[in-house]
C-alpha positions as a LaTeX table, in Angstrom:
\begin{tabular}{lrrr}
\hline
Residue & $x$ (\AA) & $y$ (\AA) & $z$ (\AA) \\
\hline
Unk1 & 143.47 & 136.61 & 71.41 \\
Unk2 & 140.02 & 136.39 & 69.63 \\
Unk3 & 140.88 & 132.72 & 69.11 \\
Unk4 & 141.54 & 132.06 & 73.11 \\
Unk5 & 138.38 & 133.72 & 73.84 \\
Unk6 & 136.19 & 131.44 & 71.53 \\
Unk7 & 137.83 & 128.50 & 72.49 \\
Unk8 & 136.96 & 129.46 & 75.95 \\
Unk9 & 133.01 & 130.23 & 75.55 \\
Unk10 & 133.19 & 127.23 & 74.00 \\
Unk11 & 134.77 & 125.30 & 76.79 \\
Unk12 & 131.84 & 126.73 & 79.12 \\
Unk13 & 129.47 & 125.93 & 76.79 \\
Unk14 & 130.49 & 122.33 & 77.11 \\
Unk15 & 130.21 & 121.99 & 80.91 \\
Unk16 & 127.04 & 123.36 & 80.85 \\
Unk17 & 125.41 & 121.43 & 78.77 \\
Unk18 & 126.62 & 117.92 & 81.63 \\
Unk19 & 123.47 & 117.64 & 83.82 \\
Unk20 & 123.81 & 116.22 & 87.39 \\
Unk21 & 122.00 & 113.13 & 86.24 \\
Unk22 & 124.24 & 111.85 & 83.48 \\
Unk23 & 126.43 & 109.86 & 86.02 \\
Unk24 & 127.63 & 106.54 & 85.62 \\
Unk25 & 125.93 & 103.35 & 86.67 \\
Unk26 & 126.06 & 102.66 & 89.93 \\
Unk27 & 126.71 & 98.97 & 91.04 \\
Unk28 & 124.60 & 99.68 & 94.44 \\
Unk29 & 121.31 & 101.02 & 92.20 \\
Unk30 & 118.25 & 98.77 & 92.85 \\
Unk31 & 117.85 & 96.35 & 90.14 \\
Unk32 & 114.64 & 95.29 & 88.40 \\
Unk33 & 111.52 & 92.92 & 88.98 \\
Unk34 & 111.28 & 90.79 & 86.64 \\
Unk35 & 108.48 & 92.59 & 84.03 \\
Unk36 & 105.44 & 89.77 & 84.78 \\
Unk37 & 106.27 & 90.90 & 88.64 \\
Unk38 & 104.59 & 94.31 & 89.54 \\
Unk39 & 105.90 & 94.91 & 93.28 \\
Unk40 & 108.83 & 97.03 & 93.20 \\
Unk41 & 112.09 & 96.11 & 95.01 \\
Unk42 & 112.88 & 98.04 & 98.07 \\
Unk43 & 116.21 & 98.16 & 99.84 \\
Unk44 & 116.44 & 95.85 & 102.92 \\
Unk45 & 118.67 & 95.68 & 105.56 \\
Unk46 & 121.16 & 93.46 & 105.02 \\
Unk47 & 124.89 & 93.41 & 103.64 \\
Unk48 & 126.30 & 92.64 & 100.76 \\
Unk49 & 126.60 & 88.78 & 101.07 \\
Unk50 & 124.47 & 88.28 & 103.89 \\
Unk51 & 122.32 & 85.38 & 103.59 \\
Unk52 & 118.12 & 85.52 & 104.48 \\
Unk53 & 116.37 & 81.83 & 105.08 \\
Unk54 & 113.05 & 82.26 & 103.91 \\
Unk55 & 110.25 & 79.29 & 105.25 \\
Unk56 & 107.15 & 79.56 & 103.17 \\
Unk57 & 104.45 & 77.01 & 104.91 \\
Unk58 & 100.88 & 76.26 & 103.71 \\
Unk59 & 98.81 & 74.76 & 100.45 \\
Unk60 & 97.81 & 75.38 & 96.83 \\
Unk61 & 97.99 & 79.07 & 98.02 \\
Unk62 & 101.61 & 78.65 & 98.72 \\
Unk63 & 102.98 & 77.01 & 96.11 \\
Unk64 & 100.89 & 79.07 & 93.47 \\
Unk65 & 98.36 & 76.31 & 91.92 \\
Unk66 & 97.86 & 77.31 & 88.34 \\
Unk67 & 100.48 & 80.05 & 87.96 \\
Unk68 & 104.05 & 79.93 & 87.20 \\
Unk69 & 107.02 & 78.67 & 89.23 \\
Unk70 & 108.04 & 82.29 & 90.16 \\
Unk71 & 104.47 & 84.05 & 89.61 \\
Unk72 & 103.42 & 82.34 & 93.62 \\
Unk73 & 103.71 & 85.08 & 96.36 \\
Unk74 & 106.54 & 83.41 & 98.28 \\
Unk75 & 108.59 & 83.62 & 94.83 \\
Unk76 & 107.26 & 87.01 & 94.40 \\
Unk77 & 108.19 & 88.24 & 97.35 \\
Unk78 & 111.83 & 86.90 & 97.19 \\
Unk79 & 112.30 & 89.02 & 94.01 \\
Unk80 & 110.94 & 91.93 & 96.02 \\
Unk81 & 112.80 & 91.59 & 98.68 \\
Unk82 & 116.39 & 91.65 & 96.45 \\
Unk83 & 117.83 & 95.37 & 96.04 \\
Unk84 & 121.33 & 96.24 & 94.81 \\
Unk85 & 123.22 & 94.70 & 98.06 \\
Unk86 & 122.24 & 91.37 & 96.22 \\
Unk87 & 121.24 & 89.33 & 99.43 \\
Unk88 & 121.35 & 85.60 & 98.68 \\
Unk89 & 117.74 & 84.50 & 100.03 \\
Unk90 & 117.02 & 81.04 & 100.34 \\
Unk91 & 113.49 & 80.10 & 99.55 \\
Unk92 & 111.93 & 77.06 & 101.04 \\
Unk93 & 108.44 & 76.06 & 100.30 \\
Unk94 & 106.73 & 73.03 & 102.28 \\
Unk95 & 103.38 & 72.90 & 100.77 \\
Unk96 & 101.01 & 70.77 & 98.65 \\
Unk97 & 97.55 & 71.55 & 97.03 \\
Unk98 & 94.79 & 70.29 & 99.57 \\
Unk99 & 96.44 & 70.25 & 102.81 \\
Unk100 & 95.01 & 70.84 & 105.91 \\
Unk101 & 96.25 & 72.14 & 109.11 \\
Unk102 & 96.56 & 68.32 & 109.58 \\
Unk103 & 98.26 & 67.81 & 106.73 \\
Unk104 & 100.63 & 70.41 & 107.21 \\
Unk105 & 101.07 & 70.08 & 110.74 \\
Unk106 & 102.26 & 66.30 & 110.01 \\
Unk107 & 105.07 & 67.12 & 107.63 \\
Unk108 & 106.29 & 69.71 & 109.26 \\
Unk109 & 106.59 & 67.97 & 112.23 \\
Unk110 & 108.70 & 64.93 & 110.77 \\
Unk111 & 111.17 & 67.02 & 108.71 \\
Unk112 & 114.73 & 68.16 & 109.93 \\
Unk113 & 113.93 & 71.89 & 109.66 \\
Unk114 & 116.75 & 74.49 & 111.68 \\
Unk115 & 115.38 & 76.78 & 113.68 \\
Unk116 & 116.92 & 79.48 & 111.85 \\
Unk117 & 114.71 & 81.18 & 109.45 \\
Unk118 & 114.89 & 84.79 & 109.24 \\
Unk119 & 110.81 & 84.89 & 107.64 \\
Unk120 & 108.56 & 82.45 & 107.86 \\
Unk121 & 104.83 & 82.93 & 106.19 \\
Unk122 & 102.37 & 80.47 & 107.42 \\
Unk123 & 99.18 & 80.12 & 104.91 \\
Unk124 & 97.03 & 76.96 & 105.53 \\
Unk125 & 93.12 & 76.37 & 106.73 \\
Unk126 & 90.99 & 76.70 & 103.17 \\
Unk127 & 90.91 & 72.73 & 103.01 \\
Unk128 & 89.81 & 72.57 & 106.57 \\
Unk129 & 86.50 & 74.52 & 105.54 \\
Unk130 & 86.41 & 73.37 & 101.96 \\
Unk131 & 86.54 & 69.66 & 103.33 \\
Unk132 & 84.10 & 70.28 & 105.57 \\
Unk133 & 86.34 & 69.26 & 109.31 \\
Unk134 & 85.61 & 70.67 & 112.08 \\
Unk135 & 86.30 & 74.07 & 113.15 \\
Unk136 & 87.29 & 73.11 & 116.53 \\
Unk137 & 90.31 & 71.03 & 114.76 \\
Unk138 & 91.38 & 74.68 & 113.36 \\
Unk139 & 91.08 & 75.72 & 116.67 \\
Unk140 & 93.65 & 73.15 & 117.97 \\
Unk141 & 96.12 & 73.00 & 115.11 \\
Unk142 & 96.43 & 76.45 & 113.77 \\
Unk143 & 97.85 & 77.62 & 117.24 \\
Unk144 & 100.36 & 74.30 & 117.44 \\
Unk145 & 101.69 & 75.17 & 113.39 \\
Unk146 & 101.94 & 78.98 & 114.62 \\
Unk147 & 104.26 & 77.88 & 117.08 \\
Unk148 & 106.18 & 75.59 & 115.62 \\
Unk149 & 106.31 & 78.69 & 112.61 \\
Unk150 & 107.46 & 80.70 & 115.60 \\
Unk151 & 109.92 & 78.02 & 116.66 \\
Unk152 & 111.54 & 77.83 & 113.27 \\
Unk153 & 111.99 & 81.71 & 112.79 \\
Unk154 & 114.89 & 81.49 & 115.80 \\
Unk155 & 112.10 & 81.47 & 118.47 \\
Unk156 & 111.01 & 85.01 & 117.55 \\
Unk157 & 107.49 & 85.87 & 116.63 \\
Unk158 & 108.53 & 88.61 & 115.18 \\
Unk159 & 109.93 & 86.91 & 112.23 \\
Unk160 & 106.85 & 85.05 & 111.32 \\
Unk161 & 103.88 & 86.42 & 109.21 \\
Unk162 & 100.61 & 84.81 & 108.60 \\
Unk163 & 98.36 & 85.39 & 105.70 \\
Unk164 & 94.74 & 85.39 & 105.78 \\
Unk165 & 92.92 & 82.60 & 104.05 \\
Unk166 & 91.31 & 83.81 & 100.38 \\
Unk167 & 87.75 & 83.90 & 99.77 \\
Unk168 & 86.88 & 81.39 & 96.85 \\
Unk169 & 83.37 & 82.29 & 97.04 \\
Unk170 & 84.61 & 85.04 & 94.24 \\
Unk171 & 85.70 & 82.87 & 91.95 \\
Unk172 & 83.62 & 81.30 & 88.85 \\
Unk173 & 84.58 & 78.16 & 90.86 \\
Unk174 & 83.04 & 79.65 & 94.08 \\
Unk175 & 79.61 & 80.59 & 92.77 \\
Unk176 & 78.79 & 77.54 & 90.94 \\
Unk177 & 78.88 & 75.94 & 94.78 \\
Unk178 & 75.39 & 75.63 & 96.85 \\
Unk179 & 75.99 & 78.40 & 98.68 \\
Unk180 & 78.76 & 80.86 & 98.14 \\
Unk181 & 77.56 & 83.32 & 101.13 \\
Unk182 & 78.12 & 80.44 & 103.69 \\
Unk183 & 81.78 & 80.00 & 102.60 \\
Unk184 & 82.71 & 83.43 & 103.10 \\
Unk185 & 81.12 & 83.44 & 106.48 \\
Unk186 & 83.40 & 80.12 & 107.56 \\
Unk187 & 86.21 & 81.76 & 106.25 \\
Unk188 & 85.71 & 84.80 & 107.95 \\
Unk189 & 85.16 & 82.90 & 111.24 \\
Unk190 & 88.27 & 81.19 & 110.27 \\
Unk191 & 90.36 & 84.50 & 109.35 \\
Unk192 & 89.03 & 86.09 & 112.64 \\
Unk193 & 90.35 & 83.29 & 114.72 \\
Unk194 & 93.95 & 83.50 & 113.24 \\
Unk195 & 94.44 & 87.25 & 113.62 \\
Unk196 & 93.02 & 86.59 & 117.26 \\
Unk197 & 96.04 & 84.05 & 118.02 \\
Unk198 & 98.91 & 86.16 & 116.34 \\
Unk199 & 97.95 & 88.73 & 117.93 \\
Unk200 & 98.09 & 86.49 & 121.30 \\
Unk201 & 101.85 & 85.22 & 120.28 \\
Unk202 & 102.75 & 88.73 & 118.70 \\
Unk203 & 103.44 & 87.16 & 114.99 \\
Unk204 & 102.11 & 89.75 & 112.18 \\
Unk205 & 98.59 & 89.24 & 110.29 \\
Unk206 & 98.47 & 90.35 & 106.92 \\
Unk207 & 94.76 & 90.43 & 105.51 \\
Unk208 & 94.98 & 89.51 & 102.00 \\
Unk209 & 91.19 & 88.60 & 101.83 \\
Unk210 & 89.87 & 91.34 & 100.37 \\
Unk211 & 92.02 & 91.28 & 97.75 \\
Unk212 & 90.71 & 88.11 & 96.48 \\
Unk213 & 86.83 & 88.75 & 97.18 \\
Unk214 & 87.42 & 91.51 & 93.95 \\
Unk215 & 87.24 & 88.54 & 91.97 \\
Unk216 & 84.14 & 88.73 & 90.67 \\
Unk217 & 84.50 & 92.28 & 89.46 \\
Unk218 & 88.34 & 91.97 & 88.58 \\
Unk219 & 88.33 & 88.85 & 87.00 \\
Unk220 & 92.46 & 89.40 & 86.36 \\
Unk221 & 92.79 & 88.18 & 90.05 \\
Unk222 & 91.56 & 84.54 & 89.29 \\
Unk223 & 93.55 & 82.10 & 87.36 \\
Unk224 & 92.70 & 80.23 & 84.60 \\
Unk225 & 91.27 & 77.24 & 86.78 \\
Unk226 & 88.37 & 79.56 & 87.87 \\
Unk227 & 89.98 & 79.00 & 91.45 \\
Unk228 & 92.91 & 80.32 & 92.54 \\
Unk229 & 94.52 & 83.87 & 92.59 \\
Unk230 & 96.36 & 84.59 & 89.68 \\
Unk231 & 99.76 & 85.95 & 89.45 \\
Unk232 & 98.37 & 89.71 & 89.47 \\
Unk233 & 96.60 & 88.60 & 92.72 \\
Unk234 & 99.81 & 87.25 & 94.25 \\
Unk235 & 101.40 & 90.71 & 93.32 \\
Unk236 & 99.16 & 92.40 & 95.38 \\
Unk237 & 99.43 & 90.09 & 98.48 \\
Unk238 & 102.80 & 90.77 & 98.14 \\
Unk239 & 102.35 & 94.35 & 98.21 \\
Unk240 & 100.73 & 93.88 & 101.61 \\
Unk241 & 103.59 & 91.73 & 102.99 \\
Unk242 & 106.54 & 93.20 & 102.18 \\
Unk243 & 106.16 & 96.09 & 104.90 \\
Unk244 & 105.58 & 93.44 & 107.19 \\
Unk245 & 108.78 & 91.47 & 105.82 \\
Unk246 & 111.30 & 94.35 & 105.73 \\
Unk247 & 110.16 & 94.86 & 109.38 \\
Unk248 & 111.04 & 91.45 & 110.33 \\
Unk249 & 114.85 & 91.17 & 108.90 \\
Unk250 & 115.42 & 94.56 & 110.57 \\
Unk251 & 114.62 & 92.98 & 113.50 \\
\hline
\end{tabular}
């Protein structure tokens, strides 16, 4: 009798000491970033399988000039936007360090793209300023590459997000320039006209700018070329999209 009994307490003793949270892995749970990626994934809506076209359309911004192949923030954001229903996104980037909206505008135009892109981020207008062309040919061909951005996300503006241009006035590269001050005001005036013409054609404006005029006093957010963002810099334009981007595949 004594011996059933202190088997027993011990037999409570042992299911006691199992907390709720020692449970085995779950093949839904929410993998990880990749460590040198500092936006954490968030579920999205699609289903296991389900395939997301991602269009990623601008310049040296774009494609991450000076950072690694998966540090830009259209690589970023892909990683971000993969949770445990493993998605298969399909990244396409059409860019190239020093385009214009000309430049841009021109490819674009002659390639075979489907209009079936769930996201499409349109970044493009430093090289107008930098290069000194006219505003009024911003003025012109930002609108025509929003549409055809608009075009290529299945006709909905809802799938398309545009980024704000950075301000390279806060880089070392910036300040060794004539006059820093007069770049940021151009690229305000340029900024201000973009968010003016989503919000026209209801596509989303994300204002990264700010991010990048820390520059000076966070000198993490420039890379090594004096220049561009850096990879933490992309991380935290990513942090800004990725509301906007969950929004548009729930659409």
């Amino acid at each position: 009798m004594r011996l059933f009994i202190y088997f027993g307490i011990l037999y409570v003793l042992a299911l006691l000491s199992c907390t709720p949270d020692e449970t085995p892995n779950d093949s839904n749970s929410i993998p990880v970033v990749p460590p040198h990626h500092t936006t954490s994934p968030i579920s999205t809506p699609v289903n296991p399988g389900d395939t997301i076209n991602y269009l990623a359309l601008g310049d040296s911004y774009t494609i991450g000039q000076s950072v690694c192949a998966t540090c830009s923030f259209p690589a970023q954001l892909k990683d971000s936007l993969v949770s445990g229903r493993n998605p298969d996104i399909i990244l396409k980037i059409i860019a190239t360090t020093g385009w214009t909206t000309t430049d841009l505008k021109k490819v674009v135009d002659s390639q075979p793209l489907k209009n079936n892109y769930d996201l499409v981020t349109l970044l493009i207008g430093v090289n107008n300023q930098y290069q000194k062309k006219p505003f009024s040919l911003y003025q012109k061909e930002f609108p025509e590459l929003l549409d055809k951005a608009i075009s290529l996300a299945k006709g909905d503006p809802n799938n398309v997000i545009v980024l704000s241009i950075p301000d390279y006035a806060y880089t070392p590269y910036g300040q060794s320039t004539s006059d820093p001050s007069a770049i940021s005001i151009e690229l305000s005036n340029y900024n201000s006209f973009a968010e003016t013409i989503c919000n026209q054609k209801g596509a989303a404006f994300v204002d990264i700018t700010p991010i990048t005029r820390d520059g000076l006093t966070n000198p993490g957010l420039v890379a090594a070329d004096g220049l561009h963002p850096s990879e933490s810099a992309y991380s935290k334009f990513v942090t800004l999209i990725l509301p906007k981007s969950i929004a548009a595949l729930r659409n």
